[in-house]
N, CA, C and O of each residue as an XYZ file, in Angstrom:
592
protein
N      -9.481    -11.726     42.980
C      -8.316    -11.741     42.122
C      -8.522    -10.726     40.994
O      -9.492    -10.843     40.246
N      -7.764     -9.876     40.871
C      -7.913     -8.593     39.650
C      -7.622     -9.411     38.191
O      -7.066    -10.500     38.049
N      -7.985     -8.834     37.526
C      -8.617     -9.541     36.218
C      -7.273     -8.790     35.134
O      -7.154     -7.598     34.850
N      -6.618     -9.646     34.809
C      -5.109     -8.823     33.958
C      -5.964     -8.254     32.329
O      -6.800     -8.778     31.593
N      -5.465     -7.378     32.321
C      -6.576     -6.951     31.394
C      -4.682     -6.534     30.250
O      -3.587     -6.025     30.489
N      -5.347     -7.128     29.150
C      -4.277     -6.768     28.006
C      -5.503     -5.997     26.848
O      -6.706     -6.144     26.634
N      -4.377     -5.114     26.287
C      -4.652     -3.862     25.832
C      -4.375     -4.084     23.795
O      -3.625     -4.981     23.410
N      -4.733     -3.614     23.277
C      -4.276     -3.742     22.085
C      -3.688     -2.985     21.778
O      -3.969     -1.799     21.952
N      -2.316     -3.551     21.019
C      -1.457     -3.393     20.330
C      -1.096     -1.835     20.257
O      -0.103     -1.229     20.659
N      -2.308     -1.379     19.570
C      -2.377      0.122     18.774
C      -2.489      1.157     19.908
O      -2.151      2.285     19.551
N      -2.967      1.020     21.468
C      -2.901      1.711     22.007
C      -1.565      2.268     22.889
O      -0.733      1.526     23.411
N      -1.556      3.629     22.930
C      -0.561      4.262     23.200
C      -0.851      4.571     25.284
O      -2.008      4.430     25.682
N      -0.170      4.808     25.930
C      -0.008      5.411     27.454
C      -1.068      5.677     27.822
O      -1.650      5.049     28.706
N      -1.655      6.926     27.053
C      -3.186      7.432     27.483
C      -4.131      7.258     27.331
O      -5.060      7.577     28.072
N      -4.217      6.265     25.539
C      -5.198      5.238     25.334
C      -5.494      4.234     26.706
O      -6.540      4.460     27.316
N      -4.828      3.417     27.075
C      -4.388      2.484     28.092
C      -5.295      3.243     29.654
O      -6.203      2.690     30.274
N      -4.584      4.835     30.005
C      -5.336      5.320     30.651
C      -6.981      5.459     30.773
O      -7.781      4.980     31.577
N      -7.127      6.265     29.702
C      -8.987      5.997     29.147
C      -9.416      5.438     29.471
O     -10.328      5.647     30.270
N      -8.874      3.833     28.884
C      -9.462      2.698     29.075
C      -9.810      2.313     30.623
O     -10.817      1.760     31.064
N      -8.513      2.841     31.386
C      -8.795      1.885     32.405
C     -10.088      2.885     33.321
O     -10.912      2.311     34.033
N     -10.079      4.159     33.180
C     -10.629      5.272     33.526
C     -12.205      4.984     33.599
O     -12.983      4.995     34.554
N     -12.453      4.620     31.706
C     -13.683      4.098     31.375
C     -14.182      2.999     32.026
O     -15.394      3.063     32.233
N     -13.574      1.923     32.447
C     -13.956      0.244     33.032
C     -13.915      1.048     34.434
O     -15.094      1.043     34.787
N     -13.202      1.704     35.366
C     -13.647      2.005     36.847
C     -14.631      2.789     36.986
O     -15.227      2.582     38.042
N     -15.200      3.886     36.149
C     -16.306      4.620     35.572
C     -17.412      3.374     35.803
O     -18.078      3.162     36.816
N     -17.401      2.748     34.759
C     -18.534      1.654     34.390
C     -18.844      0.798     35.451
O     -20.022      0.583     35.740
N     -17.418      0.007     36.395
C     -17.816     -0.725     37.344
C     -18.544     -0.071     38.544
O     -19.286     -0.487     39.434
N     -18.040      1.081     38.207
C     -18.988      2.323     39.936
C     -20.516      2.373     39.685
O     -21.382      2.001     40.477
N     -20.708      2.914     38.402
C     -22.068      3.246     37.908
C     -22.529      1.924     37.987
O     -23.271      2.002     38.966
N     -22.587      0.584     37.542
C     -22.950     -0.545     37.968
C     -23.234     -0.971     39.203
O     -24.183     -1.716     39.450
N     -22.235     -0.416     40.261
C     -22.438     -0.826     41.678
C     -22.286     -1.991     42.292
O     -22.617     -2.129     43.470
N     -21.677     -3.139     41.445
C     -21.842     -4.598     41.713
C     -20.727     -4.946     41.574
O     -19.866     -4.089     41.375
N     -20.327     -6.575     41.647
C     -19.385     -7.038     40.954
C     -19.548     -7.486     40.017
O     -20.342     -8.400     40.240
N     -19.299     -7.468     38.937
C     -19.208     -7.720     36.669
C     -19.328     -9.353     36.794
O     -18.607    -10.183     37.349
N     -20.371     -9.444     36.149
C     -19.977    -11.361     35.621
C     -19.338    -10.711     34.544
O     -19.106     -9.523     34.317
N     -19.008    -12.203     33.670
C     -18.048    -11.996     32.640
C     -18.746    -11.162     31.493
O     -18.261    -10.236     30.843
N     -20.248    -11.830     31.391
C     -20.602    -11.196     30.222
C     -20.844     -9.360     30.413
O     -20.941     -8.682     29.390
N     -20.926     -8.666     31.869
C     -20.900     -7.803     32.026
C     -19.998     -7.056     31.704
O     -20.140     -6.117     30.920
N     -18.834     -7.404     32.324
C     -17.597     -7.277     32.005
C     -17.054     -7.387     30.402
O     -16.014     -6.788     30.127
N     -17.745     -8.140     29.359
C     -17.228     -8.342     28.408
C     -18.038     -6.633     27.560
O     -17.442     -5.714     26.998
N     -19.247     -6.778     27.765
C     -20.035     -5.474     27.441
C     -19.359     -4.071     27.595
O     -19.023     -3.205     26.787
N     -19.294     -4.191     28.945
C     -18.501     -2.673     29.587
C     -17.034     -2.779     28.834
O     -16.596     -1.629     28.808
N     -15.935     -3.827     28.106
C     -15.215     -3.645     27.591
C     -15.141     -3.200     26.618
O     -14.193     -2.465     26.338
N     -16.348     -3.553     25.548
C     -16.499     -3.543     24.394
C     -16.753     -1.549     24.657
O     -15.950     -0.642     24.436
N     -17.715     -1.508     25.017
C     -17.810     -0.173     25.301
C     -16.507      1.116     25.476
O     -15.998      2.123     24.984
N     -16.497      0.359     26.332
C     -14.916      1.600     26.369
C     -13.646      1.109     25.256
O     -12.676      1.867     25.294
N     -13.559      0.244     24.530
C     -12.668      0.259     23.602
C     -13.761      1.083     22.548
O     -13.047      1.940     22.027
N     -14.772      1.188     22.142
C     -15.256      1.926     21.243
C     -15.543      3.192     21.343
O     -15.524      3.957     20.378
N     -15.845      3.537     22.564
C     -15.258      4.736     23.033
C     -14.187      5.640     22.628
O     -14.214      6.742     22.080
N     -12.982      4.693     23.146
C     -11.814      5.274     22.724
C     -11.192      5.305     21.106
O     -10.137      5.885     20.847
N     -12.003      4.598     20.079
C     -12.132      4.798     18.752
C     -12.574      5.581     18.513
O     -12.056      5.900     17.443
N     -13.722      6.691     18.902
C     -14.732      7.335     18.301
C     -13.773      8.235     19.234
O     -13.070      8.849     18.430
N     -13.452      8.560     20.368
C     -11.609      9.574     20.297
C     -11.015      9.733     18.982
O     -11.200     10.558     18.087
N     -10.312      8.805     19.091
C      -9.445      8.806     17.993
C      -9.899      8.994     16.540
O      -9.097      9.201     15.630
N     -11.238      8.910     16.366
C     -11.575      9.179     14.904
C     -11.860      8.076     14.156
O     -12.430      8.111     13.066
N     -11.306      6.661     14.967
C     -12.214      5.866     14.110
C     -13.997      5.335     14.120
O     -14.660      5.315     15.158
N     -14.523      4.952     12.804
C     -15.877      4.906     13.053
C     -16.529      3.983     12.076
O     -16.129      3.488     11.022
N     -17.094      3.942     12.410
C     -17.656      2.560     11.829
C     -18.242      2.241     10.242
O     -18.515      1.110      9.839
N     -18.373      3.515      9.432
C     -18.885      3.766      8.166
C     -19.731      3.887      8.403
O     -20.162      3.950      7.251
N     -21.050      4.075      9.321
C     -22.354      4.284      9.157
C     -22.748      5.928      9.181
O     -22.278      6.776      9.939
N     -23.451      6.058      8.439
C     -23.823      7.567      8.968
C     -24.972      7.391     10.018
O     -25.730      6.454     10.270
N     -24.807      8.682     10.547
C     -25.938      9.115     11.785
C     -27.065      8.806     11.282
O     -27.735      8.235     12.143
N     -27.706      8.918     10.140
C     -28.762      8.224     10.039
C     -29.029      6.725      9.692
O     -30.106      6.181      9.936
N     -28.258      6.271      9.265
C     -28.047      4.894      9.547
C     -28.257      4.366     10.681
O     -29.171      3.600     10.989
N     -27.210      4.863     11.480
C     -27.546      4.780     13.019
C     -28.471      4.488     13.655
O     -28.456      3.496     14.384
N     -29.682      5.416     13.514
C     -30.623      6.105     13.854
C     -31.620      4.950     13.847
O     -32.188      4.360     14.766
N     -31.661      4.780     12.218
C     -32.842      3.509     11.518
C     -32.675      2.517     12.228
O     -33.630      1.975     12.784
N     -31.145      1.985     12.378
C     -30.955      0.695     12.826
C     -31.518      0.249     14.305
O     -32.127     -0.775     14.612
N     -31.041      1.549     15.257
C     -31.882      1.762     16.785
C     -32.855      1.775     16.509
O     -33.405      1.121     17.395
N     -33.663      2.117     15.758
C     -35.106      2.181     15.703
C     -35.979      0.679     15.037
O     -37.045      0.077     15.164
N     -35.120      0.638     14.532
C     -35.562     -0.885     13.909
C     -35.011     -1.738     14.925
O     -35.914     -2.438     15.383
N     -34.234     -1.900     15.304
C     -34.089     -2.587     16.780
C     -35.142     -2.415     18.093
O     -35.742     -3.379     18.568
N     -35.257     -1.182     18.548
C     -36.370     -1.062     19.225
C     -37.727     -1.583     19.018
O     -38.479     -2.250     19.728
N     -37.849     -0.951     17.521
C     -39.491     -2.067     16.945
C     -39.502     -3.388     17.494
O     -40.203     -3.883     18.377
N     -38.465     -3.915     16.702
C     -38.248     -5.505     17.038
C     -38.430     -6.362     18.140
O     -38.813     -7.531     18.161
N     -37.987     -5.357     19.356
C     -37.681     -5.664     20.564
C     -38.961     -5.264     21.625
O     -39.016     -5.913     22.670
N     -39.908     -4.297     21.400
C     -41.071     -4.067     21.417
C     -41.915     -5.378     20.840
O     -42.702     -5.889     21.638
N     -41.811     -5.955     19.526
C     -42.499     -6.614     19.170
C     -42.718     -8.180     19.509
O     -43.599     -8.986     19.209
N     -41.311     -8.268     20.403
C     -41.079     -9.846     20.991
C     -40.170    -10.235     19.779
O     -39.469    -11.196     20.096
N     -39.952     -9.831     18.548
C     -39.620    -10.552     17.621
C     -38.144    -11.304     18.145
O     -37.841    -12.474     17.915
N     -37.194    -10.150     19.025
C     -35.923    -10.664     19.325
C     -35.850    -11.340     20.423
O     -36.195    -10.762     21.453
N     -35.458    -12.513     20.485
C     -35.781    -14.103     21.281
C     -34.302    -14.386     21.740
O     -33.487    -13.682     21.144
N     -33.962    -14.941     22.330
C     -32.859    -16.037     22.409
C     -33.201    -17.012     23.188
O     -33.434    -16.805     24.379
N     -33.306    -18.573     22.476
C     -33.880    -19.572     23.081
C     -32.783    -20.179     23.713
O     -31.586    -20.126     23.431
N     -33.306    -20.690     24.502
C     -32.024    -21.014     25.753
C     -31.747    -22.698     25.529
O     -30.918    -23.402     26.107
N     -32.817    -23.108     24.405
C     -32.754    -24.815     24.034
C     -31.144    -24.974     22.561
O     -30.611    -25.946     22.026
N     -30.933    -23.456     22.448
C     -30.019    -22.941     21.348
C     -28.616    -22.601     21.711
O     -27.670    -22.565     20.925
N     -28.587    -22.366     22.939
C     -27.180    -21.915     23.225
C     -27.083    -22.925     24.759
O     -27.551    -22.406     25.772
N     -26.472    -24.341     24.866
C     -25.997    -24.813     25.905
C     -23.969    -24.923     25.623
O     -23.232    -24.719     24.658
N     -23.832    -25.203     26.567
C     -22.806    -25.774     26.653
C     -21.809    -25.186     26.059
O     -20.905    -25.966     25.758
N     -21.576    -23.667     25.671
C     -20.385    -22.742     25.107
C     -20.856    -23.255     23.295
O     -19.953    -22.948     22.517
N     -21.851    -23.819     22.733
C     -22.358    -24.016     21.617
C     -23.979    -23.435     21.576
O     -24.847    -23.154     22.402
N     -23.797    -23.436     19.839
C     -24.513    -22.581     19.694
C     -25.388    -23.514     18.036
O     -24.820    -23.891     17.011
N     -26.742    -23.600     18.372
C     -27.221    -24.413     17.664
C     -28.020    -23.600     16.281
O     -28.573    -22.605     16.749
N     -28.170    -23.651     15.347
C     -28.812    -23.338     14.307
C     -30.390    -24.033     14.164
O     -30.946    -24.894     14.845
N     -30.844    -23.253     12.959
C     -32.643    -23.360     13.475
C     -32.330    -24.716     12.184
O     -33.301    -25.462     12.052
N     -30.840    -25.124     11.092
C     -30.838    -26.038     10.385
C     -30.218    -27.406     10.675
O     -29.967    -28.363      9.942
N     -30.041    -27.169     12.074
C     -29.159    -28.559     12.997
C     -27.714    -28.155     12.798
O     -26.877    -28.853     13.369
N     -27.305    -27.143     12.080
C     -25.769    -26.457     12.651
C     -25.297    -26.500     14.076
O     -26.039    -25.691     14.633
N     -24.484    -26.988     14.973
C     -24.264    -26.596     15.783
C     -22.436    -25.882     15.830
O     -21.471    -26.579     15.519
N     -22.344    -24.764     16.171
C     -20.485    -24.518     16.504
C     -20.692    -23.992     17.726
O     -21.790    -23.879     18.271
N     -19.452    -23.610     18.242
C     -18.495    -23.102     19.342
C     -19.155    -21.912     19.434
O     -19.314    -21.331     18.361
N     -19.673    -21.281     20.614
C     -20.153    -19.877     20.846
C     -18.251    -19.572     20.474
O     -17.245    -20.182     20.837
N     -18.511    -18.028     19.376
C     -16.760    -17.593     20.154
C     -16.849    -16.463     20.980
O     -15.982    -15.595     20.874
N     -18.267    -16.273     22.228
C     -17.870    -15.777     23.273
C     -17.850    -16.182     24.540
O     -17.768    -15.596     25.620
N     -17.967    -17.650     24.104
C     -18.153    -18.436     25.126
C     -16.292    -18.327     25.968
O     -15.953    -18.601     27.120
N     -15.379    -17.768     24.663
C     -13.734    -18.144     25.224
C     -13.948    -16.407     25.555
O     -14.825    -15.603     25.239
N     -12.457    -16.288     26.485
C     -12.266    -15.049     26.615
C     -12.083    -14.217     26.049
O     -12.402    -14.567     24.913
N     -11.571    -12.680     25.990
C     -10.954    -12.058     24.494
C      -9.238    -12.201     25.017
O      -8.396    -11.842     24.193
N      -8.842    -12.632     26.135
C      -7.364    -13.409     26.248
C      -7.067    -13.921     25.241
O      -6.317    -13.366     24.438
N      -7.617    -15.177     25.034
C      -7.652    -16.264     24.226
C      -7.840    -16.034     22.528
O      -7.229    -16.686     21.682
N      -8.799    -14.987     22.255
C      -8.735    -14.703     20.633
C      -7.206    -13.499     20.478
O      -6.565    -13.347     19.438
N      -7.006    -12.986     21.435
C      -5.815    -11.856     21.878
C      -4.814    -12.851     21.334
O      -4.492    -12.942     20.149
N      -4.270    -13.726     22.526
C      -3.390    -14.833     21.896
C      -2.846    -15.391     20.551
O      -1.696    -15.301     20.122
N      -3.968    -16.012     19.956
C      -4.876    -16.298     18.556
C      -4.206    -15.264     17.734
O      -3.388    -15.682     16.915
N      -4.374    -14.198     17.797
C      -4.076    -12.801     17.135
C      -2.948    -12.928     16.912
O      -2.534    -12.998     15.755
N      -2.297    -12.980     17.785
C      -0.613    -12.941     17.840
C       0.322    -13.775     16.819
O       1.393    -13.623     16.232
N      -0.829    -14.871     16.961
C       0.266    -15.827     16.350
C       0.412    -15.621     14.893
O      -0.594    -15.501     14.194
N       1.598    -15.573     14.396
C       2.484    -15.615     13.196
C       1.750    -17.166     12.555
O       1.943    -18.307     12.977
N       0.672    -16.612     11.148
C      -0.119    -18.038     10.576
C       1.248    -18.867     10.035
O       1.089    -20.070     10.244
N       2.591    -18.557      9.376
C       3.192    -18.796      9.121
C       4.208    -20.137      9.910
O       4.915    -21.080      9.556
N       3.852    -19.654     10.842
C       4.843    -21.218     12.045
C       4.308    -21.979     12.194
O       4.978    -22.894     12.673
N       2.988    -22.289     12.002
C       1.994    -23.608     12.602
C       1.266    -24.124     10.900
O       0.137    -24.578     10.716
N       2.146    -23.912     10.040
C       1.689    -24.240      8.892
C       1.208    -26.020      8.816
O       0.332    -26.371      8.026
N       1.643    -26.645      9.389
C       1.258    -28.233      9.337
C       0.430    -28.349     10.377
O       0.234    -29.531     10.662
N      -0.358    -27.279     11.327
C      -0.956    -27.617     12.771
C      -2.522    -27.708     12.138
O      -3.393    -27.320     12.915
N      -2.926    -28.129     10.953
C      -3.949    -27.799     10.367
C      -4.782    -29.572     10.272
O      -4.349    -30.492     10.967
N      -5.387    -29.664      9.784
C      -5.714    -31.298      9.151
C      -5.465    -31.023      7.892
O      -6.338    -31.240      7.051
N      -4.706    -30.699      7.673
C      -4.238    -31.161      5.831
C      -3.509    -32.797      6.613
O      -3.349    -33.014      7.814
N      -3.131    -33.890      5.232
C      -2.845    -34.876      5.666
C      -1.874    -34.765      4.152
O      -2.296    -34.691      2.998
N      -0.564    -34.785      4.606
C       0.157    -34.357      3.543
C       0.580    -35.731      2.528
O       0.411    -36.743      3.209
N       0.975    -36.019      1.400
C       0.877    -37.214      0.490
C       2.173    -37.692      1.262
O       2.190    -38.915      1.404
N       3.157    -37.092      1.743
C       4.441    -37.727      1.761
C       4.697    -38.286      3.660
O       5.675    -38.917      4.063
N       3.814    -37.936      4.299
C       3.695    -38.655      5.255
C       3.625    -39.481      5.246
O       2.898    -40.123      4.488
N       4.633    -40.083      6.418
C       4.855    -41.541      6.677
C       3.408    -41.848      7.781
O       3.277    -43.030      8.097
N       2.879    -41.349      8.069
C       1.781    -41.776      8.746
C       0.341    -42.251      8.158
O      -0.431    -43.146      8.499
N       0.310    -41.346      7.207
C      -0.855    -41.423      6.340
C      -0.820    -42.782      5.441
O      -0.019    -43.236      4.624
N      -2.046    -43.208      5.968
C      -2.619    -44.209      5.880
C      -3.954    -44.274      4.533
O      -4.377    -45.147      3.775
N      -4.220    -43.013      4.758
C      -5.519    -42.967      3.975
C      -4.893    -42.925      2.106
O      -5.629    -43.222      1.166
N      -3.557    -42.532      1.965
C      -2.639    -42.838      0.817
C      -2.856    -43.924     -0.126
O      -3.292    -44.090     -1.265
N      -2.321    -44.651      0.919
C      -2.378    -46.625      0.962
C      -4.011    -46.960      0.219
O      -4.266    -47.429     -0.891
N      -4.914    -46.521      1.298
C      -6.220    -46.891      1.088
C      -6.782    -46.950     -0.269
O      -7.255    -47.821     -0.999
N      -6.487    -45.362     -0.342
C      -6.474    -44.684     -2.160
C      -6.399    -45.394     -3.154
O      -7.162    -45.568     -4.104
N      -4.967    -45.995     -2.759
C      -4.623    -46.796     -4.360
C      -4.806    -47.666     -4.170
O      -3.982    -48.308     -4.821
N      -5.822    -48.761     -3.284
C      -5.450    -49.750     -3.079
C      -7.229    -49.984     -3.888
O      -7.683    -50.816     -4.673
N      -7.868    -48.647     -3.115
C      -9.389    -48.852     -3.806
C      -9.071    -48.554     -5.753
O      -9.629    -49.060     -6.726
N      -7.991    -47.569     -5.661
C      -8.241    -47.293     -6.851
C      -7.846    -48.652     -8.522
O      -8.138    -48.527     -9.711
N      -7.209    -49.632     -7.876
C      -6.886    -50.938     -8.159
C      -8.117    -51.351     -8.948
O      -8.209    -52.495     -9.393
């Protein structure tokens, strides 16, 4: 099943082209079929790609750059960079302080795409605020009843 791939916003016809140019590029040179996280990589890639086209960039200078690969490499040479697998089950993601949240790449970029879209303005009550004048709210009642 081909994978519907939505595009952002800002890109124009030939942006769109690139893109798709870049991902059949990437899937050849790979030689396989993409799990997701492959697939999520090789995306990321060719949308940054097509920024560094267009002129956008990230604020770092080239030597910035440079340090940071290199200090990454050290790191990674040194064992220092780990990912414990007792830390990331279940689309969560655990902290070394008993934090646990939601990997957010555990969802698709569909799904934050979506997310994006939405106007914060229409779902203004879709929140847990628990408003005073609700007839539901219960915890109101409670309030004054402790505050007695």
């Amino acid at each position: 099943m081909p994978i519907k791939t939505i595009y952002p916003d800002t890109y124009s016809n030939e942006d769109k082209a690139i893109y798709d140019d870049l991902m059949s590029r990437g899937e050849a040179l790979i030689g396989k079929k993409l799990s997701e996280n492959e697939r999520f990589i090789l995306d990321l890639s060719a949308k940054i790609t097509i920024n560094q086209l267009k002129g956008v960039t990230s604020g770092f200078s080239p030597e910035e750059i440079e340090e940071m690969k290199k200090t990454h490499k050290e790191m990674a040479q040194a064992g220092v960079i780990e990912t414990p697998p007792d830390k990331f089950y279940d689309g969560l993601i655990e902290l070394n302080n008993g934090t646990v949240f939601e990997n957010p790449l555990s969802k698709p970029s569909e799904y934050y795409y979506e997310q994006n879209k939405k106007n914060p303005k229409e779902n203004e009550n879709e929140d847990d605020v628990i408003l005073e004048n609700d007839s539901n709210n219960n915890l109101v009642e409670e309030m004054n009843k402790m505050a007695v």
